[in-house]
N, C-alpha and C positions, 0 to 999 in steps of 0.2 A: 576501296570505294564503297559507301554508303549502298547502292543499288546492289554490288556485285557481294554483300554480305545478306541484304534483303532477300534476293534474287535466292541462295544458297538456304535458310534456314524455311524461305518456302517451299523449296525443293524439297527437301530433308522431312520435313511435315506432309508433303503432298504425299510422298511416298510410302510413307509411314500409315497416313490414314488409308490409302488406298487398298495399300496391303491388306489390313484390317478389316475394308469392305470386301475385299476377295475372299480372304479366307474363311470370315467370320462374322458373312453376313445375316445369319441368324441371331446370334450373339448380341450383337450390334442392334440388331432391329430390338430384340425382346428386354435390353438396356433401357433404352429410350422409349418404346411405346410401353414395357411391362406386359406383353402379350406376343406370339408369335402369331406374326404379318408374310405367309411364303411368297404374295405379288407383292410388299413391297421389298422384302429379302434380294427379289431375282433383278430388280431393276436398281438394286442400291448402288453396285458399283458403275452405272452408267451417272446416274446421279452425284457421285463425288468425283468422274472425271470430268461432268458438265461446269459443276462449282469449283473443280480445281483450273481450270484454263477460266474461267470468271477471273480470279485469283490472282491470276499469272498476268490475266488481261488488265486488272487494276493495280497491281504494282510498275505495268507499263507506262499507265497514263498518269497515276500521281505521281511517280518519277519526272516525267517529262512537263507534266504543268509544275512543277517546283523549280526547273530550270528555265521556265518562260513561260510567258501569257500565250493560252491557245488563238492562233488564227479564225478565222469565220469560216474557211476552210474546213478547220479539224473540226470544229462542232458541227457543219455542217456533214459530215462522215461520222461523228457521234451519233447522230441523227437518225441517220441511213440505216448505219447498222441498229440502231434500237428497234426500228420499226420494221429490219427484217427479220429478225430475232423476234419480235411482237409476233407477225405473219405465220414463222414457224409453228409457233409453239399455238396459235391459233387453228391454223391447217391440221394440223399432226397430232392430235388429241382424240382419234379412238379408241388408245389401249393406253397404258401405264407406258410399256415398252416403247410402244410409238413415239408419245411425248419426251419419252426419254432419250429417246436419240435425235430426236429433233431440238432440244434443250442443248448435248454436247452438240449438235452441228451449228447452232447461234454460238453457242460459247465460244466455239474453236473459228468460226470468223469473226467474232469480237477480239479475241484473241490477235486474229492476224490482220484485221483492220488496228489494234494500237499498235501493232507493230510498223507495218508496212505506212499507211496514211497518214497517220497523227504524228508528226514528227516535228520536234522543236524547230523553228523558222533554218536557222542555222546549221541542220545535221544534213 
């Protein structure tokens, strides 16, 4: 199955990078910016669990809209959760830290709004 191969080489990558941001998140940071950043270092691997359930949440939903036109329903729960995920990350913006766990806590219920809500008419 097309999904249950997609589903596996995102996994295999999430993992991979994640690792990456754990162990070696100075590395990582002074790759990319050419400078050592230790506030963004500390908060890196909240930030690529944030974008990895994004991720996981977008292979849910282009899956599911390729097997069928979304209801008014589901975009009306696309909605929802954009605008609480918006709220979050509006609230929770005093520290780097903060926004950062407020970032995975939208992601991980976008996450589980494509799971649970958005579901092709038929499943």
């Amino acid at each position: 199955n097309t999904y249950h191969n997609a589903l596996a080489i995102l996994t295999l990558g999430v993992v991979v990078v994640l690792a990456l941001f754990y162990f070696f998140p100075d590395i990582v940071i002074s790759v990319f910016a050419g400078r050592q950043i230790p506030q963004s270092a500390s908060i890196l691997f909240f930030l690529g669990i944030a974008t990895s359930l994004l991720a996981f949440a977008n292979l849910n939903l282009l899956y599911k809209i390729s097997k069928t036109r979304p209801r008014k329903k589901d975009i009306t729960f696309f909605f929802i959760f954009l605008v609480v995920g918006i709220s979050l990350l509006f609230i929770f913006n005093n520290s780097l830290l903060e926004f950062s766990l407020a970032f995975v806590t939208a992601s991980a219920l976008f996450l589980w709004g494509s799971i649970v809500f958005i579901n092709p008419p038929n499943s």
